[in-house]
C-alpha positions, 0 to 999 in steps of 0.5 A: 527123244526121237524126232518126227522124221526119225524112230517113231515111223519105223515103230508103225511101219513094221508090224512084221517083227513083232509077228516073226517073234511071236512065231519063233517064241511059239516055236521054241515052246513048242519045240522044248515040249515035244523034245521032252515028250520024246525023252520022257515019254509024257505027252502034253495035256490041257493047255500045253497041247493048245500051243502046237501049230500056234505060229502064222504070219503072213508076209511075202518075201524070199524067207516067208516061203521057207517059214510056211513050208517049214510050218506045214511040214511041222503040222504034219509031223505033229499029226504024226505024233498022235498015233507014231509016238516019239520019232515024230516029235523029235522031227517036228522039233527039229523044224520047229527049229529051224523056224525059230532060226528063221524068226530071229533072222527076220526079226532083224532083218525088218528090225534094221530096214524099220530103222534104216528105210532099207534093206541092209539084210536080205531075205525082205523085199525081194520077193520069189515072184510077185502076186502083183506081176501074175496074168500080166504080159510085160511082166519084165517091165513090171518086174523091173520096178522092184518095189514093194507096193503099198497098200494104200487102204485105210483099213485092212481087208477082212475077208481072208482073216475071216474065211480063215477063222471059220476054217478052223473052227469048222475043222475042229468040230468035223474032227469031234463029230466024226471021233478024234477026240472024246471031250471038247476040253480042248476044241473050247479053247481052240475055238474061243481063241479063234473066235477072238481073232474073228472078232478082229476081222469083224471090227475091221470090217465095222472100220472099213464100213462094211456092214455085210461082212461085220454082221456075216463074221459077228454071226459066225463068232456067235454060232462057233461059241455057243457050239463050242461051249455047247459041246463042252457042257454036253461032253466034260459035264453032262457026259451021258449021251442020253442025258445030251440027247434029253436036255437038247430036244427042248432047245430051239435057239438053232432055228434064229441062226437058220433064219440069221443063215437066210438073211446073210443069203439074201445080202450076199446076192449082191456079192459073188458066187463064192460069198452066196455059196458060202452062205448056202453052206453055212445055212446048211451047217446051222440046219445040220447043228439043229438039236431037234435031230436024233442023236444017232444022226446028229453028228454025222451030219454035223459032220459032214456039214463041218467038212464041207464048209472047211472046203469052201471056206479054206478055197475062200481064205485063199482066194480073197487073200491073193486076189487081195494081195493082186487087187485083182481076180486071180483066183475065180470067185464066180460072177455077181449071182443077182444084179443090183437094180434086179435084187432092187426091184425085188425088194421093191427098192425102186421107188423114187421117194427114197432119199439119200440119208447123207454119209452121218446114218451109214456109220451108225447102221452098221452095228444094228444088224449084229445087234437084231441078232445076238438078242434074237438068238438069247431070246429063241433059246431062252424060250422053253415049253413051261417050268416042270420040263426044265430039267438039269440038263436043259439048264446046263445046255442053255446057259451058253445059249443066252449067255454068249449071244446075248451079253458076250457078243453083245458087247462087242456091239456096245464097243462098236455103238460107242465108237459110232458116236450115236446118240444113246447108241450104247444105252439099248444093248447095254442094258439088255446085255445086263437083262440077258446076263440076269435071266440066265443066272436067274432062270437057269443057273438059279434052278441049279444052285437052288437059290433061296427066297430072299435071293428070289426077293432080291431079283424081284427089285432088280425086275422092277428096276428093269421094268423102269429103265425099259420104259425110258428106253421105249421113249429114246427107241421111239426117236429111233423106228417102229422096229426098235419100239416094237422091239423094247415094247415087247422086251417090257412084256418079257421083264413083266414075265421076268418079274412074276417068275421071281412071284413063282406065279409065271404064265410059261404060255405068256412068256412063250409068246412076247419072247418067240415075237421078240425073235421075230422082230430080231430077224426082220430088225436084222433083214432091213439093217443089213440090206439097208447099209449094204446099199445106203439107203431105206429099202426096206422099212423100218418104219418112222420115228413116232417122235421127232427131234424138231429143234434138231432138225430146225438146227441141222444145216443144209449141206451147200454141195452134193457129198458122196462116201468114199467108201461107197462105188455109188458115192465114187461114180456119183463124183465120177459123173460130176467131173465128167459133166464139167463140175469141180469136186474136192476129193481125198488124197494121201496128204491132204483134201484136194480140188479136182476137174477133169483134164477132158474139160478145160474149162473145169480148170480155170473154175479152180482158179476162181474157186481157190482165188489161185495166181493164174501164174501158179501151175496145177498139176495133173494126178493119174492112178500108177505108173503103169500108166506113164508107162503105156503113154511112153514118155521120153524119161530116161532111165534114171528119172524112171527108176527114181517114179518108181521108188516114190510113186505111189506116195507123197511126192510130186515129180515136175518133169519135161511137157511133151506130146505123151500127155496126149496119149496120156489122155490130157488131151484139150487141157494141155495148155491149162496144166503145167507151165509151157515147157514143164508138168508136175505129175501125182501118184497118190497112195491111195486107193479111193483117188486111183480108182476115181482116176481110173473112172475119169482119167487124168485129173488136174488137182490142187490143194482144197483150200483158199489161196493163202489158207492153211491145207483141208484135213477133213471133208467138212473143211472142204465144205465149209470153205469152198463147198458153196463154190464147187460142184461136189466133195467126196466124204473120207474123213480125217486126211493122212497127212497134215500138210501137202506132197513135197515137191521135187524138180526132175528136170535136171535129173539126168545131170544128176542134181534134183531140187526141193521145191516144197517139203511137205509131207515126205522130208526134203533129206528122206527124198535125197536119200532115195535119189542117191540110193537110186543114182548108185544103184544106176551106176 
C-alpha cells in the first residue's frame, strides 16, 4: 500500500500522461485507417471518418512543440486527402506516426518524473522559451529560475476551452452553409462531442463562481445543439429543401437566443472589448440562423455569420490561453468598454439601501441564469400559431428545440442546483425537464406516431398530476421571488393548456399567450440573475419573497466580523482596505487559514499576539507575492540560498534567513522590530493566487497560523470565525483550505556551509525538502 508521501501524489500531479496517451491512441487509429484507405482505396465512412484530427493536448514543453507541429501539418494532409486520394493519406500516416512516437515517449517521461518528482527524461520541464519571461526586461535573471510555475488556482480557467469549442463548432457549420458537405450526419456528432467538452468549461466556470462565463458557454452548448440537430432532421430526414423551408417558417424559438445573445452584451460591458465583440458576433449569428429568413439566403448568411465568429472566437482561444499561461495581457484584448460605477448608474445600481447578501447567496445564483434560459427557449419554440398548421415537418424540426434545451440542458442545471446545496434548489428545474420532455412526446412526436385515445387518457392523468406538483412549486417559488412565482404561476396555466390538449379541446390563442409570457419572464429572469451575480449584489429586482422563513431568520447568526469572497476583487479590496486601516484579518493561504496585519502598521502586529494569545517570544513571519520581489529588494543571499527560494517557492515552505536592511526596500519599513527575532526573518511565498494578489495590493503582510495559541490549524473560513472572529477585524471566505496542517519550516542560515535544518514538518515532508537541497547543492557544484 502506498503512503501519504509517496504514489498517490504523482497519481494527481500528472494529468499529462494520460492526455499524451489518449493522443498517441487517436493517432495509431487514425493512422492504420488512412494506411488502409490508401491500400484499398476505401475511404472511411460514419464514425470512422469522426476520429481523424481527434488528438489535442496542451502542455508546454521542448516535446509539445514537435506534437503540435506535427498535428497541424497532419490536419493539412487529412484536408488534402478530401480531394488528392491516396498519396496524401499516406503522409498524414507517416505523421500520424511520428506523433504516436512522441506520445509514447512522453507518457514516460511524465510517468517517471510523477514517480520520481524529477525529471529523469528530457523533453518535460524545460521549455523552447517561457510564456512567463515575455515583455519582461531582466529575462536572463528570470530565466535562470527554471522552474515550472504552478498555477496556484483552485479551479482552472475556462476561457480558452470555451472559445476554443465555439470555434469549432462554428467552422463546421460555416463548412455546411457554404457546401462542403450534403448531410449533417456527421457535423451532429462532431459538434455534440464539442459541446460536451464546453459543457466542461461551463461547469469550471460554476466551480471557479463565474456566473458570467457559466451562463455565456451554457448558452452557446444549447444554440450549437439545437442547430446541430436541427440541421440534422432538416438534412438526413426531411431532405427536400422546400420541405425545410415550410416546417421552419412557423418556428420562432430563435428569437429567445436573440433576446439571450442581448442579455450576454449587456453582462459583458463590464468585461473587455474582445468579450463585448464576441457577444456582438454571436448576436449577429442567432439573427443570421433565424428561421423566418428566405431559404435561398439563409445559409449564405449563416455562413457568413459562422466564419466571422470562427475569427473571433479563434483570436479569443489564444489569447485567453496565453495571457493565462502569462498572467498577464500579452495579447491585447481591448479595454473595459463601460465603467462599473457607469454600467451602475445605468441600471440604477447606486442606491444605498442595497445590501450585501453575504457569500452563501452568490453560489446559489450562479446557476439561475442558464436556468431562465434553457426554459425560455423550449417555451418560444414550443409555441405555434394553432393545431391544423402543424405540419410533419414543424414537427420533426422542433423536436430538438424543446427537447434539448428544456430537458437535456436543463439537467446539466439540475447537477449544478444540486452541488449548490439549495434548499429545493433542484426540484423546479427537475420537474419542468420531465414537463418539457413530455409535451415534446406528447405534442410533436405523438402527432407523428399517431398515438391512440387511451395513450391520450394516459397523458391526460399524467397533466393533472403536473397540475398538482406545479401548485407545491408555486409555494416553495413563493420562498423564493416574485420572478420565480410569476414564473410557475404562469407554467400552471401552460399544463392547464397541456391538460385540454389531451381533451382535444385546447385554445391555440391561450396557449399562445401563457407560453410567449412564460419566455418573457425567462429573459428578464435570466437579465436580473446574471447582472446580479456578475456584481454580488440585487441591482436589479427580482422581487421579494411573498412568504418569509421567520423561524430561519430568528435562527440564522449574526456573523461577529465583516466577511468578504475570495473570489471576488470587491471582496479582495474590501480586505485590502482593512489592513491598510490598521485592522487584523484571517485570510486563506496554500496550507491552512492565516492571520494577517499589514507590516505598514506595527501596531496591527502586536493585536495578533493578543488575538492568538501568542508568547511574545514567538516570531511572526512576513508573506510577500513571488520571488521577484526578494529579487528587486536585493538581499545579500548567496547563490545557493537563491537557487534553493526558487525550487520551493511558491509553496508550502517557509525560509528563516539573515535580517538585513533589504526588508526596507522590501517594504517592511516601521514593522522591522516586530517581525522576526533580531538577527533573523522567516519569509512565505504562498501558492496561491487570492494571497499574492492581496499582497500585491498591500505589501508585505506579517501572517501567522488562524488559531488560538496551542489549538489545532483553521481549515476553513467558518473556523476562522468562530474562533477569533469576534477579535479580529475581517476574514476573507475561501472555503475548505489545501492543506490540513501548516508550512514546514526550513533554517537557511546555515546554507552556505552546506547544512539546512528542519524546524516544522508540515505540509511539505521533512525528506522531500532535503531532497530538493541536495538536488540543488549538486546542481551548484
Amino acid at each position: 500500500m502506498a503512503t501519504s508521501n509517496g504514489f498517490p501524489a504523482s497519481l494527481y500531479g500528472e494529468p499529462g500522461v494520460l492526455g499524451m496517451l489518449a493522443n498517441g491512441i487517436s493517432a495509431f487509429l487514425v493512422l492504420l485507417q488512412n494506411f488502409h484507405a490508401a491500400r484499398t482505396g476505401i475511404t472511411p465512412v460514419g464514425v470512422e471518418n469522426i476520429l481523424a484530427g481527434v488528438h489535442l493536448i496542451l502542455i508546454v514543453n521542448i516535446i509539445m512543440p514537435f506534437v503540435f507541429g506535427a498535428i497541424t501539418v497532419t490536419l493539412v494532409f487529412e484536408a488534402v486527402a478530401l480531394v488528392a486520394n491516396s498519396w496524401a493519406l499516406v503522409v498524414a500516416g507517416i505523421l500520424e506516426l511520428l506523433i504516436l512516437t512522441f506520445a509514447i515517449y512522453g507518457s514516460a517521461a511524465l510517468l517517471v518524473k510523477g514517480l520520481t518528482q524529477r525529471l529523469a527524461l528530457k523533453g518535460f520541464g524545460t521549455p523552447l522559451f517561457n510564456v512567463l519571461l515575455l515583455g519582461t526586461t531582466n529575462s536572463a535573471s528570470a530565466q535562470s529560475i527554471g522552474q515550472e510555475k504552478k498555477k496556484n488556482t483552485k479551479y482552472a480557467e475556462p476561457m480558452a476551452l470555451g472559445y476554443f469549442c465555439d470555434t469549432v463548432s462554428s467552422f463546421i457549420f460555416a463548412f455546411y452553409c457554404f457546401g462542403y458537405m450534403k448531410s449533417f450526419v456527421i457535423g451532429v456528432a462532431w459538434v455534440s462531442i464539442i459541446s460536451a467538452a464546453q459543457l466542461f468549461a461551463t461547469y469550471y466556470a460554476h466551480l471557479r463562481q463565474d456566473c458570467y462565463h457559466a451562463t455565456k458557454f451554457g448558452l452557446h452548448v444549447t444554440y450549437w445543439l439545437i442547430k446541430a440537430w436541427e440541421e440534422f432532421v432538416a438534412s438526413a430526414l426531411i431532405v427536400n429543401a422546400n420541405n425545410v423551408s415550410s416546417g421552419r417558417e412557423a418556428m420562432v424559438g430563435n428569437w429567445f437566443f436573440v433576446a439571450a445573445a442581448l442579455v450576454l452584451c449587456v453582462g459583458s460591458l463590464n468585461t473587455d472589448s474582445l468579450e463585448l465583440t464576441h457577444n456582438t458576433l454571436f448576436l449577429l449569428l442567432t439573427v443570421s440562423s433565424i428561421p423566418q429568413i428566405p431559404m435561398q439566403g439563409y445559409y449564405i448568411f449563416f455562413g457568413v455569420a459562422c466564419s466571422l465568429f470562427t475569427a473571433a472566437s479563434l483570436y479569443g482561444t489564444f489569447s485567453r490561453l496565453v495571457n493565462t499561461i502569462a498572467e498577464k495581457s500579452l495579447i491585447p484584448v481591448g479595454p473595459q468598454p463601460v465603467s462599473t460605477d457607469r454600467l451602475k448608474s445605468v441600471l440604477h445600481c447606486g442606491r444605498s439601501d442595497h445590501r450585501d447578501q453575504g457569500v452563501p447567496s452568490q453560489t446559489h445564483q450562479i446557476p439561475d441564469a442558464l436556468f431562465y434560459i434553457s426554459n425560455g427557449v423550449a417555451a418560444l419554440s414550443a409555441l405555434h400559431a394553432d393545431g391544423s398548421s402543424m405540419n410533419s415537418n414543424f414537427l420533426h424540426l422542433t423536436v430538438p428545440w424543446v427537447l434539448i434545451s428544456g430537458a437535456v440542458v436543463q439537467g446539466y442545471v439540475i447537477q449544478v442546483q444540486i452541488r449548490g446545496g439549495g434548499r429545493f434548489g433542484s426540484v423546479i428545474p427537475f420537474f419542468y425537464a420531465v414537463v418539457w420532455a413530455t409535451w415534446t412526446w406528447f405534442r410533436f412526436a405523438g402527432d407523428l406516431v399517431q398515438f391512440s385515445s387511451m395513450a391520450a387518457h394516459g397523458f391526460t392523468a399524467g397533466a393533472i398530476a403536473f397540475l398538482v406538483i406545479n401548485g407545491f412549486l408555486m409555494l416553495i417559488a413563493s420562498y423564493r421571488n416574485l420572478v420565480l412565482l410569476f414564473l410557475t404561476t404562469s407554467m400552471e396555466v401552460v399544463l392547464v393548456c397541456l391538460l385540454l390538449s389531451t381533451l382535444q379541446q385546447l385554445p391555440y390563442q391561450l396557449e399562445i399567450a401563457m407560453l410567449a409570457i412564460f419566455s418573457i419572464i425567462c429573459i428578464y429572469g435570466a437579465l436580473a440573475s446574471l447582472v446580479n451575480c456578475i456584481f454580488g449584489q440585487r441591482f436589479l429586482p427580482m422581487g421579494q419573497p411573498l412568504l418569509k422563513d421567520q423561524k430561519k431568520q430568528e435562527e440564522k447568526p449574526q456573523l461577529p466580523c465583516p466577511v468578504a469572497e475570495s473570489q471576488l476583487t470587491s471582496g479582495l479590496l474590501k480586505i485590502a482596505k482593512l489592513l491598510e486601516e490598521g485592522g487584523v484579518c484571517g485570510i486563506p493561504t496554500d496550507t491552512v487559514y492565516a492571520l494577517a496585519a499589514s507590516c505598514k502598521n506595527p501596531q496591527a502586529i502586536e493585536k495578533i499576539y493578543n488575538i492568538k494569545d501568542r508568547p511574545a517570544e514567538k516570531p511572526i513571519c512576513i508573506c510577500i507575492s513571488s520571488v521577484e520581489q526578494l529579487i528587486a529588494a536585493k538581499p545579500p543571499f548567496s547563490p545557493l540560498l537563491w537557487e534553493f527560494m526558487r525550487n520551493v517557492y511558491p509553496g508550502g515552505i517557509s525560509c528563516i534567513v539573515s535580517k538585513g536592511d533589504w526588508l526596507f526596500k522590501l517594504g517592511v519599513g516601521a514593522a522591522y522590530d516586530r517581525v522576526g527575532t533580531r538577527d533573523s526573518i522567516m519569509i512565505r511565498v504562498p501558492d496561491h493566487t487570492v494571497t499574492g494578489h492581496l499582497c500585491d495590493l498591500t505589501g508585505p503582510l506579517a501572517i501567522t497560523s488562524a488559531n488560538p495559541s496551542g489549538e489545532p490549524d483553521s481549515t476553513h473560513h467558518s473556523m476562522v470565525l468562530s474562533r477569533l472572529g469576534h477579535k479580529i477585524q475581517g476574514v476573507l471566505c475561501d472555503g475548505v483550505s489545501n492543506e490540513v496542517v501548516a508550512s514546514t519550516v526550513v533554517n537557511c542560515l546555515k546554507i552556505d556551509e552546506g547544512t539546512i535544518s528542519i524546524l516544522r514538518e508540515g505540509c511539505v515532508p521533512a525528506a522531500k525538502v532535503q531532497q530538493i537541497f541536495d538536488r540543488v547543492k549538486n546542481h551548484m557544484l
